[in-house]
C-alpha positions as CSV (number, residue, x, y, z in Angstrom):
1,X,8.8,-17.2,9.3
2,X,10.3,-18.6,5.7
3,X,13.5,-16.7,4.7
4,X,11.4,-15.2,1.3
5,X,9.3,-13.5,4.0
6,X,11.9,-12.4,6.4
7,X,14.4,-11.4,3.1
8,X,11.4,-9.0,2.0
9,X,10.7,-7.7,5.5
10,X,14.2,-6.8,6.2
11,X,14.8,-5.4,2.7
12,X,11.7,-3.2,3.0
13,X,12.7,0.1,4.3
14,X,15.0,2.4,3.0
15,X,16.6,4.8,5.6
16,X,15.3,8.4,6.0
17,X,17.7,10.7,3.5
18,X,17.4,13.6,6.5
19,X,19.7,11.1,8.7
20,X,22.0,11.7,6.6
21,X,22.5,15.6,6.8
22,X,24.1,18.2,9.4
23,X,22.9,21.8,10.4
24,X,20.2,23.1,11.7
25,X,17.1,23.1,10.4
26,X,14.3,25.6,11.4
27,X,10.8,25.8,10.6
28,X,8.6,29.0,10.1
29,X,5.0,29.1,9.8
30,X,3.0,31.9,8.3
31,X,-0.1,31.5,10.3
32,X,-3.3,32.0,8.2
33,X,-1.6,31.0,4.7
34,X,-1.0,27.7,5.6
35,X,2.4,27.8,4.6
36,X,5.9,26.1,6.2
37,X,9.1,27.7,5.3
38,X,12.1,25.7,6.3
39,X,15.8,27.1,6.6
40,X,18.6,25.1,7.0
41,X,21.8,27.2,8.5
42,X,19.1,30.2,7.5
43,X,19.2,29.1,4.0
44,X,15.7,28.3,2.1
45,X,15.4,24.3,1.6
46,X,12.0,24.0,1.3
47,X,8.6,25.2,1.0
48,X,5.3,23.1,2.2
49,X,1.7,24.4,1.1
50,X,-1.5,22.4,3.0
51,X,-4.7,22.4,1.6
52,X,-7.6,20.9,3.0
53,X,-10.7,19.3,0.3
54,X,-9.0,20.8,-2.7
55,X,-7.8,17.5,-4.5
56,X,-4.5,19.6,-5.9
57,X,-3.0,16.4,-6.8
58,X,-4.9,17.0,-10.6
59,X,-3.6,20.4,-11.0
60,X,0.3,18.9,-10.2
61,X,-0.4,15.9,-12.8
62,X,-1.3,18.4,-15.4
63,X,1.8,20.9,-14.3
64,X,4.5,18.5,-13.5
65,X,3.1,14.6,-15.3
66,X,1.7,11.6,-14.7
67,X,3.0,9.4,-11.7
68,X,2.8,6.4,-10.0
69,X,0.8,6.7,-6.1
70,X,3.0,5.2,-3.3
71,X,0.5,4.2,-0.3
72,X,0.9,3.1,3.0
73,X,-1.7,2.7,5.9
74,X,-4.1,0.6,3.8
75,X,-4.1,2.9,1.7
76,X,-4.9,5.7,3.5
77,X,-2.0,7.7,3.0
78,X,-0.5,8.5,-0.5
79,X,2.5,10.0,-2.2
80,X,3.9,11.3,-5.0
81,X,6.7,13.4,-6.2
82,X,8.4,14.6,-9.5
83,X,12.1,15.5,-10.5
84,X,12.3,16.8,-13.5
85,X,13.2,20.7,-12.7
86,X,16.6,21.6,-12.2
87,X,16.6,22.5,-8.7
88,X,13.5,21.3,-6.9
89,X,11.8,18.6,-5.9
90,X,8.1,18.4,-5.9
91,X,6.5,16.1,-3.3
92,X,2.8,15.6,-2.7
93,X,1.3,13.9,0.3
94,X,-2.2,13.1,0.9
95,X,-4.0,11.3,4.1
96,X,-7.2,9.9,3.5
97,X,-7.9,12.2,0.3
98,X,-9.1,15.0,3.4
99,X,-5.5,16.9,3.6
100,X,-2.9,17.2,0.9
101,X,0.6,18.8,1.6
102,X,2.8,19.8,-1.4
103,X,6.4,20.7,-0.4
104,X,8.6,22.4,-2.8
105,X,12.4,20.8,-1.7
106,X,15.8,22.2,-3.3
107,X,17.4,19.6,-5.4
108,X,20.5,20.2,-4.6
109,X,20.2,20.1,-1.0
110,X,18.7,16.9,-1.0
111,X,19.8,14.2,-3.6
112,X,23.0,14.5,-2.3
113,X,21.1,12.7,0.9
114,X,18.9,10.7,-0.9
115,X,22.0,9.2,-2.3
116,X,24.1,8.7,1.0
117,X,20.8,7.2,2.0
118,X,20.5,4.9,-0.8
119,X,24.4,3.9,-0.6
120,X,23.2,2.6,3.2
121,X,20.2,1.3,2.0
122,X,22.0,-1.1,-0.6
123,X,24.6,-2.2,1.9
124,X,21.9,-3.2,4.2
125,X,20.5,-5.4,2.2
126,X,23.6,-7.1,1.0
127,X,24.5,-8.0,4.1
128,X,21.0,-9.0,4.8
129,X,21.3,-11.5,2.0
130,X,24.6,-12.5,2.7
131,X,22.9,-13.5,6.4
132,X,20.3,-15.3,4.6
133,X,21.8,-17.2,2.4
């Protein structure tokens, strides 16, 4: 393997943010609605609606904007999410356009692990470079 290809697998995957965070996180499911509440130290962090054939990503474009698709899987699997309210986090998932999940994520719980995750993230790669080079 040439170092370009090795540089770009090493420097491919960004840590999980939810590595990064303490406390207890529970998970309660309101059988028949297809809802997921999740709690963490019994505080609300996050809300997840499923939805099976209903192609909800439209109707979040048209609420929230336009964005970019990540996919993984061949394709298979797709993501988006928006940032633009103050205290939430939107996140849509789909998997093979069959089942969508869209989870509703306090801001202000998370960025502050997104960030710890991206601080690791970009020491990673430096030293990945530095090994490299």
């Amino acid at each position: 393997m040439r170092n370009s290809e090795l540089r770009s697998r090493i420097l491919s995957e960004a840590p999980d943010p939810l590595w990064f965070g303490s406390g207890n996180i529970t998970q309660l499911i309101a059988v028949g609605n297809d809802l997921e509440f999740f709690f963490l130290d019994n505080k609300l962090i996050a809300v997840e609606l499923k939805f099976i054939r209903m192609n909800v990503i439209s109707d979040l474009q048209r609420q929230y904007g336009s964005v970019n698709f990540i996919s993984w899987l061949n394709g298979g699997v797709k993501t988006a999410s928006w940032d633009r309210e103050e205290n939430r986090i939107v996140s849509w998932l789909s998997s093979d356009d069959y089942m969508e999940w869209v989870t509703y994520i306090d801001k202000n719980w998370l960025m502050p692990l997104i960030n710890k995750a991206m601080d690791e993230y970009r020491k990673e790669q430096s030293d990945a470079r530095s090994r490299l080079d």
